[in-house]
N, C-alpha and C positions, 0 to 999 in steps of 0.2 A: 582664661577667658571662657565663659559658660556662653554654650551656642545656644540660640533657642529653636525648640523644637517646631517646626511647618508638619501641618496636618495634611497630607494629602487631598483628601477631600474638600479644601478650601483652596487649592490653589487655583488660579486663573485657567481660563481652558487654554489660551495660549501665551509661554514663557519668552522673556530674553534667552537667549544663549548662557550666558552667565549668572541667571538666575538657578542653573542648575549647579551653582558652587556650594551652596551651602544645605540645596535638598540632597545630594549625593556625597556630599563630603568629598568636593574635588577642588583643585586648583583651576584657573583659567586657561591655562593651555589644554588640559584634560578633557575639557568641556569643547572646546573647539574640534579637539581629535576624533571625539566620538560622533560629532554631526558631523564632521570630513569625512569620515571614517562611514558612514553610515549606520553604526551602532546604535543612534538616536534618530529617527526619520524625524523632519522637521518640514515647514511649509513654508512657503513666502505669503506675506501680506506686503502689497506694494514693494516696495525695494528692499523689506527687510524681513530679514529670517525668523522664523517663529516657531520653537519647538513647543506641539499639541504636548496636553496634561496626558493624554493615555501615554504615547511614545514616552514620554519617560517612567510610566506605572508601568507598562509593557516592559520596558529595560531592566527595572528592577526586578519583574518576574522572571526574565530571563537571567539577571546575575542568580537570583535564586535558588534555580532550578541547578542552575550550573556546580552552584558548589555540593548539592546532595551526590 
């Protein structure tokens, strides 16, 4: 199956949780472990969780940096 690739720059300024499965290439519990985790800081809007577009650009610069 051919994934399609998401531009950064067009994503929403705030995501589902789960919508980080297919920008990180993770599964759904993965994605839950790192907003537990606080690896992703995330916001609430009314009762639901909302991970900001930087917070996940930020995460990726920080896996980044991490494997240099």
């Amino acid at each position: 199956m051919k994934q399609k690739r998401i531009s950064l720059k067009k994503l929403p300024m705030t995501l589902h949780v789960e919508a980080l499965m297919p920008i990180l290439g993770i599964g759904r519990t993965t994605a839950y472990q790192l907003v537990k985790t606080g690896k992703i800081s995330t916001i609430k809007v009314g009762k639901k969780t909302r991970v900001p577009r930087e917070a996940v650009l930020d995460y990726m610069k920080n896996q980044k940096a991490k494997r240099r």
